[in-house]
DRENDOZA-815073 format. One line per 3 residues: number of its first residue (from 1); their letters; for each residue z, y, x of C-alpha. Coordinates in steps of 0.5 Angstrom, whole numbers, plus 500, padded with zeros to 3 digits. Each point is the difference from the previous one (the first is absolute). Layout:
// DRENDOZA-815073
NUM) A) Z:Y:X  ...
END
This chain:
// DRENDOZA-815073
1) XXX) 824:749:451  496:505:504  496:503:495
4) XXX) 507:502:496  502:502:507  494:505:500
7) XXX) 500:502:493  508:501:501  498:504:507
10) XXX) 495:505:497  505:502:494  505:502:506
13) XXX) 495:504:503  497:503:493  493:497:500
16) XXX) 501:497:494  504:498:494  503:494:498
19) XXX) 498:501:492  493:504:501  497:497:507
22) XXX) 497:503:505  499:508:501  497:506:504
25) XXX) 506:502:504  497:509:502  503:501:507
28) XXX) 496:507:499  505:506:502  500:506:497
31) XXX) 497:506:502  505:506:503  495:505:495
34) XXX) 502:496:494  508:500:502  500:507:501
37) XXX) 496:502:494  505:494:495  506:503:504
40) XXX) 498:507:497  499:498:494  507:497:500
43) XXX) 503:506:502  495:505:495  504:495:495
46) XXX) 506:501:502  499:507:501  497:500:493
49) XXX) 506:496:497  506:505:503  497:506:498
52) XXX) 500:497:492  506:497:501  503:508:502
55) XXX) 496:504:495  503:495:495  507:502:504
58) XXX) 499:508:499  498:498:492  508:497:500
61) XXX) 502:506:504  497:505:496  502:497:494
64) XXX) 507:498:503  501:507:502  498:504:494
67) XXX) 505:496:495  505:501:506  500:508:500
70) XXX) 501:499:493  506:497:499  503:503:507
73) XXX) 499:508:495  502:496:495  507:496:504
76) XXX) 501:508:503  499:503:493  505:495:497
79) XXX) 506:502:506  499:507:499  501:499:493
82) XXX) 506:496:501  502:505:505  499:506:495
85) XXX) 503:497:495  507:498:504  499:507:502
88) XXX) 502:503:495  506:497:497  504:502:508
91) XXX) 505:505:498  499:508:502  501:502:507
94) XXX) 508:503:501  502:497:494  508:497:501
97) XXX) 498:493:497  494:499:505  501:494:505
100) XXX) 499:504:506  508:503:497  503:493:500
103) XXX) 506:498:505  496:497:505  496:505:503
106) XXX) 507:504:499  504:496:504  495:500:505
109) XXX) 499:508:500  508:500:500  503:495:504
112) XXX) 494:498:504  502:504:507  507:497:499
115) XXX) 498:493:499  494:500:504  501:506:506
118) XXX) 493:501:499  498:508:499  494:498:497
121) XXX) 501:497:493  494:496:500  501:496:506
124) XXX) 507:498:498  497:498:493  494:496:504
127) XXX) 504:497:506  507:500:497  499:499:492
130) XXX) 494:497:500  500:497:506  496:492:498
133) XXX) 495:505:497  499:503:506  500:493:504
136) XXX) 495:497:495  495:505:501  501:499:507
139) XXX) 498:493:499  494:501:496  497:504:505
142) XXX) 501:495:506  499:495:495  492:504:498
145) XXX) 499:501:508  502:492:500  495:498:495
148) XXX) 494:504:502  501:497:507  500:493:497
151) XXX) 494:501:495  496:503:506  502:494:504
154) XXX) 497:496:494  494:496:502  499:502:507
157) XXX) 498:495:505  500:499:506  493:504:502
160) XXX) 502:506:495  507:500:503  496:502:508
163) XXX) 496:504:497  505:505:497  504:499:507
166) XXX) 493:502:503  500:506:496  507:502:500
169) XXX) 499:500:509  493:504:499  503:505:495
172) XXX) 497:506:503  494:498:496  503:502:494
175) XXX) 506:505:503  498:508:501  504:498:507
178) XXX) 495:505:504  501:505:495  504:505:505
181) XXX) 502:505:494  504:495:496  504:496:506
184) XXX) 501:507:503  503:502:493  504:493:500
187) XXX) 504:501:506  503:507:498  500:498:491
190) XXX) 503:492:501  507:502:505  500:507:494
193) XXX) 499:495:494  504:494:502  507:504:503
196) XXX) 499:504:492  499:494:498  507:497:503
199) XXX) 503:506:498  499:499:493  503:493:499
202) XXX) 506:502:504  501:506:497  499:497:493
205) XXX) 507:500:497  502:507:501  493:503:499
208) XXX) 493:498:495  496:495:504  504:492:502
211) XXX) 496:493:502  494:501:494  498:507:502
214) XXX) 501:499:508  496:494:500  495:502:497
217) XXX) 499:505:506  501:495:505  496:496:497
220) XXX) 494:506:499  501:501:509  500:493:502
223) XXX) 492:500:495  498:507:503  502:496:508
226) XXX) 496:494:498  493:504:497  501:504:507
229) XXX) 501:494:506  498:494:496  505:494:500
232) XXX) 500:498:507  504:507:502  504:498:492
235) XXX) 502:495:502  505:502:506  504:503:494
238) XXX) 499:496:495  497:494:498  500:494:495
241) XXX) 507:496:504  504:507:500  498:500:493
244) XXX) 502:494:497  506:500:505  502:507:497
247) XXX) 499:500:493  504:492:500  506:504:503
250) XXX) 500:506:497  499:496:493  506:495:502
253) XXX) 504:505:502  499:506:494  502:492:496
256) XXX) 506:498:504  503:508:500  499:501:492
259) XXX) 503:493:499  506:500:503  501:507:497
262) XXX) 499:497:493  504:495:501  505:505:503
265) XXX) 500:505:494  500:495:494  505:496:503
268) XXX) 504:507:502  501:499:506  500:506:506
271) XXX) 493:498:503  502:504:505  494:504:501
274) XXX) 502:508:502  496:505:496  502:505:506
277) XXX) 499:507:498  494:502:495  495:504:503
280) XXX) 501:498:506  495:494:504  504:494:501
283) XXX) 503:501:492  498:497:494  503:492:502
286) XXX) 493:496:500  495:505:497  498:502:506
289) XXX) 499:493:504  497:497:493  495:507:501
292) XXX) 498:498:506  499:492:497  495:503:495
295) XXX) 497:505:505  498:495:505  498:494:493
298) XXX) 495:506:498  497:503:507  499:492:502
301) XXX) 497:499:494  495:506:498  497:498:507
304) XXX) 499:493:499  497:502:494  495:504:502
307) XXX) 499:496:507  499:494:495  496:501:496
310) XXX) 495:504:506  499:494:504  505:494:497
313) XX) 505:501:505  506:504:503
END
């Protein structure tokens, strides 16, 4: 029993083998030269494996992008092709048969100021005829600015998500906020072009311009402000909240106005909405509410735009 006791405490402690018998058991370290020199090569292997591994990559790719750029001349040469071809069977320019004489664009020309009040025919047509059509592009821009948003969101732990606060509270190391030429030309050109701006939304149905041209130049001011003073001075005009929040109402409302004036309409009903008096500013029923809608959605959204995709947020 005490020889199977030995036997059996030597097979825990490695210094023989039930099946082979007894052996030498080497207790001698390893060198610290001889780790160093393996180590080494264990990285020159990797190193070396990398390396083959993105050669055979850049084979792929150049294979890859040689059979793309041919099938990318041959995809544009079929389209303009087709775009050729479709061309020439398009009537002659004036001619009384053309789609563009038809009764639609007629009416528009020759009862759109009655029906509408709008002195500009093409804010009667898209904030009064094609009303929905208008509401539709306005949800793709918030809904483009939303997806943007999700997709920088993507992946993001916690570590990236207090980096990118980090960079965004020091973002006078990649913002020209010492340059004094540029925040001095702000200050006179960001007043000028926000109040222009306003003024081309407003004056929308008596006049070329409305919420998509406007907009745009609010938009354009509200970038200019934030290349000059960085985020921390933006964002006591606008932030991330005020964008939401704005682009939420002005949406529901715009959805909620042209409802119940479809309703109305197709029902003939009296909707109660005064077109006032054409030229003048309060005219036009809900084209210049619904001008304003669309000119808050798109200065908000070219903004989140060009704020995302700079640093990931607003």
């Amino acid at each position: 029993m005490k020889k199977i006791n030995e036997k059996f405490n030597k097979w825990l402690n490695g210094e023989s083998s039930p099946d082979i018998g007894a052996y030498e058991v080497n207790h001698k370290p390893v060198s610290l030269e001889r780790k160093e020199r393996y180590i080494a090569k264990t990285e020159e292997i990797k190193v070396q494996a990398r390396a083959e591994a993105n050669a055979r990559k850049d084979v792929a790719f150049a294979h890859f992008g040689k059979i793309y750029t041919v099938v990318s001349v041959l995809a544009c040469l079929s389209l303009l092709a087709v775009l050729l071809y479709t061309i020439s069977f398009l009537p002659e320019v004036g001619a009384p048969g053309n789609p563009a004489n038809n009764e639609v664009p007629e009416r528009y020309i020759e009862k759109g100021l009655e029906e509408t009040g709008a002195v500009n025919i093409v804010a009667g047509m898209i904030l009064d005829y094609r009303a929905f059509d208008t509401f539709g592009e306005s949800c793709v821009l918030f809904i483009a600015s939303g997806c943007v948003f999700i997709m920088l969101k993507i992946g993001e732990n916690d570590e990236e998500k207090k980096r990118r606060l980090r960079e965004i509270e020091r973002d006078h190391r990649f913002e020209p906020r010492k340059d004094t030429i540029l925040r001095n030309i702000t200050r006179v050109l960001f007043p000028m072009i926000m109040i222009f701006g306003i003024y081309v939304v407003l004056n929308g149905h008596i006049s070329p311009g409305g919420g998509f041209s406007g907009g745009a130049i609010m938009g354009a001011g509200l970038i200019l402000y934030l290349s000059a003073f960085g985020y921390q001075e933006t964002h006591k005009i606008i932030n991330e909240k005020r964008v939401k929040w704005i682009t939420f109402v002005s949406l529901t409302f715009y959805c909620l106005a042209k409802s119940y004036s479809f309703f109305t309409g197709a029902n003939h009903l009296e909707s109660g909405i005064p077109k006032g008096t054409p030229g003048a500013i309060l005219s036009s029923g809900l084209i210049l509410p619904l001008n304003i809608c669309v000119g808050l959605i798109v200065a908000c959204t070219m903004y989140a735009f060009y704020s995302l995709f700079r640093k990931g947020s607003v």
